[in-house]
C-alpha positions as CSV (number, residue, x, y, z in Angstrom):
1,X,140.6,111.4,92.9
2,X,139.9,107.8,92.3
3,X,139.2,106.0,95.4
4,X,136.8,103.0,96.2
5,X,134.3,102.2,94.3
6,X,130.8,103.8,94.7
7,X,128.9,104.7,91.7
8,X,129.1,103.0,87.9
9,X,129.1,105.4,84.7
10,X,126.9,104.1,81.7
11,X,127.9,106.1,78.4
12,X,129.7,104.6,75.7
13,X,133.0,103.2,77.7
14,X,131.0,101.4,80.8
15,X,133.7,102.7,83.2
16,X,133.4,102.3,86.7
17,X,134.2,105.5,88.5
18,X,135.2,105.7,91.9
19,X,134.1,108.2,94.4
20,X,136.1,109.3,97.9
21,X,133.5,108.8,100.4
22,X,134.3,109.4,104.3
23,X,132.1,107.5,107.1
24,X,132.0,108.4,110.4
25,X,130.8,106.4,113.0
26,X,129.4,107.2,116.4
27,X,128.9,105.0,119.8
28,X,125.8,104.3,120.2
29,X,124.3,103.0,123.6
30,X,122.5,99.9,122.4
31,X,124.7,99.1,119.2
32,X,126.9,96.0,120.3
33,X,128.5,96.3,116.6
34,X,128.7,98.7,114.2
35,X,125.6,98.4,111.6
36,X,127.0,95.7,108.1
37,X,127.2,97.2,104.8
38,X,124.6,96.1,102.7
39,X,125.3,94.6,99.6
40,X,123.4,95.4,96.5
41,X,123.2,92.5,93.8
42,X,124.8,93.7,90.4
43,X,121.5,93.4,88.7
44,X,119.8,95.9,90.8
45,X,122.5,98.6,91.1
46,X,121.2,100.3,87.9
47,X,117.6,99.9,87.9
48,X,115.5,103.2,88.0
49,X,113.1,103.1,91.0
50,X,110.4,104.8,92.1
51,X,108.7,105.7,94.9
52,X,105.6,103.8,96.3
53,X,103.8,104.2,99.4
54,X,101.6,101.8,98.3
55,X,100.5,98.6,100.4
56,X,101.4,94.9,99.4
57,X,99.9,91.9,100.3
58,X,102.2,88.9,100.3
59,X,102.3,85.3,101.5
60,X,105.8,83.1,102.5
61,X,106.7,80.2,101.1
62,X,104.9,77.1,103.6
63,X,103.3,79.7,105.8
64,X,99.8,80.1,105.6
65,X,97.9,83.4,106.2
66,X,98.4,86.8,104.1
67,X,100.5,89.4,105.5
68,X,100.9,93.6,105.0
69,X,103.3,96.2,104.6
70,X,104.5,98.8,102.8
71,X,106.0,99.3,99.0
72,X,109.3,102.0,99.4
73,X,110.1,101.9,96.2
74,X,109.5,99.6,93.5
75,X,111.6,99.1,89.5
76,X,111.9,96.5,87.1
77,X,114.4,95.2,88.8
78,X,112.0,93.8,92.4
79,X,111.2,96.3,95.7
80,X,112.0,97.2,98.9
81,X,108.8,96.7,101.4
82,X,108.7,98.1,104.5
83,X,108.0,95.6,107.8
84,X,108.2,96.9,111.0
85,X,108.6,93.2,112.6
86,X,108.7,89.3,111.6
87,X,111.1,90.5,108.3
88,X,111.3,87.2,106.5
89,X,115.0,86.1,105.8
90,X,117.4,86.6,102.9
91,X,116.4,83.8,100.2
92,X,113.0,83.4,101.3
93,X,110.5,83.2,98.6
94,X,107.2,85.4,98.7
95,X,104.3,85.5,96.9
96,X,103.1,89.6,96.6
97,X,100.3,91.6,95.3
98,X,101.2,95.3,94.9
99,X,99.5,98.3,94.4
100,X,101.6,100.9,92.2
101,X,99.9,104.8,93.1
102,X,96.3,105.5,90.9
103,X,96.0,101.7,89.7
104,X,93.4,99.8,91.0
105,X,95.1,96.1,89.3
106,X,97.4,94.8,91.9
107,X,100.6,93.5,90.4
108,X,101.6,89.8,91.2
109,X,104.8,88.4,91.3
110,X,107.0,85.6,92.7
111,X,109.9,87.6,94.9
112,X,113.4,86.3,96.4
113,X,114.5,88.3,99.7
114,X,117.8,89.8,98.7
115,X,118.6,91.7,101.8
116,X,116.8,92.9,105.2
117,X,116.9,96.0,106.9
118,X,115.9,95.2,110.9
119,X,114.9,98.0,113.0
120,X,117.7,99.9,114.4
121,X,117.3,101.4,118.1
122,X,116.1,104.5,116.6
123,X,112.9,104.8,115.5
124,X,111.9,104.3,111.9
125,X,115.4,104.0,110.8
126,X,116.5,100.1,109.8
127,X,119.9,98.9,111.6
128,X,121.8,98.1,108.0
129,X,120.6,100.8,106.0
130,X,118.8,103.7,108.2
131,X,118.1,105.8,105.4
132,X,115.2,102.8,104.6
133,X,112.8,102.0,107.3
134,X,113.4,98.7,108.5
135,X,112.1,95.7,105.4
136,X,113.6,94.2,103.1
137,X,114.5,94.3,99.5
138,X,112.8,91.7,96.9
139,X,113.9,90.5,93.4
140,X,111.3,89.9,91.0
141,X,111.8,86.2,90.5
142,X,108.5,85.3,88.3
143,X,106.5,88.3,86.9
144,X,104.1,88.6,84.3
145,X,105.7,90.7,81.1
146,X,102.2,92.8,81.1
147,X,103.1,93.5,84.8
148,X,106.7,93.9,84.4
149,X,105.9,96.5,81.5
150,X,103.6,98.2,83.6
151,X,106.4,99.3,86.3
152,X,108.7,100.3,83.2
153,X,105.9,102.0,82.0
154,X,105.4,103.8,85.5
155,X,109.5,104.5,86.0
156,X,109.8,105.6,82.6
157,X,107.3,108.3,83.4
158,X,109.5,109.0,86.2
159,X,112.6,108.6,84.9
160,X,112.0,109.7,81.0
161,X,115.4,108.8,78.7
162,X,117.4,111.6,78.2
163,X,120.4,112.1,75.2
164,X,123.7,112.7,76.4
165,X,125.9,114.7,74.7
166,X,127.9,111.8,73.3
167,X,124.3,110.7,71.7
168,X,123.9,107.6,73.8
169,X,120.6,107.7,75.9
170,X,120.8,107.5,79.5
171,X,118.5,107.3,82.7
């Protein structure tokens, strides 16, 4: 079966396969519409993440004051953080310091809001995506390469590279 398209093979063809996938959707007392599919920038669909729990420190663009919240997950790719209110907008620019798990050097880096997750009516669950809590997900936009190679370094612990049977390695 070859219906929509949900997942992309690596391996030496590239091909996109296609996955059936039903959805079903409930009334919910509350939801005026049904929650929006969120929309995962091409560049971010294959990075490896890993999981955080870490805090991050991070400042908007023209706003003064530092704020907190949470690191999900984090890859090379940027990181979801986890607000429970005031989620800054999509293409807002944010200035972090994050903390990956045992290091004591907080990595800094220029992000980009690529999407948010509000809170939903049920509790801990975002309204777009309520597998996430409510946040939003950054793109690295200016990173240091020592940082950047640090969270390879971290994922790739993680994540170690395998050899598929065809010989090419994968994630």
């Amino acid at each position: 079966m070859r219906e929509g398209t949900h997942g992309e093979a690596g391996g030496a063809a590239g091909a996109l396969l296609r996955y059936p996938i039903s959805v079903y959707c409930l009334r919910v007392p509350g939801f005026k519409q049904p929650p929006k599919p969120v929309v995962i920038p091409p560049a971010q669909k294959g990075a490896e993440r890993i999981a955080c729990g870490e805090r991050c420190e991070f400042e908007a663009a023209g706003t003064e004051g530092v704020r907190e919240g949470i690191v999900w997950n984090v890859s090379v790719a940027g990181l979801y953080l986890v607000l429970q209110s005031d989620i800054p907008a999509v293409d807002s620019r944010l200035r972090v310091r994050v903390w990956l798990p045992g290091d004591p050097r907080p990595i800094q880096a220029e992000v980009q809001v690529v999407w948010c997750n509000p809170p939903s009516p049920f509790s801990g669950c975002g309204a777009n995506a309520p597998r996430f809590p409510p946040g939003c997900g950054l793109r690295f936009v200016d990173i240091p390469a020592a940082d950047l190679a640090r969270i390879q370094s971290r994922v790739d612990s993680v994540h170690p590279t395998r050899v598929e049977p065809d010989g090419d390695p994968q994630r």
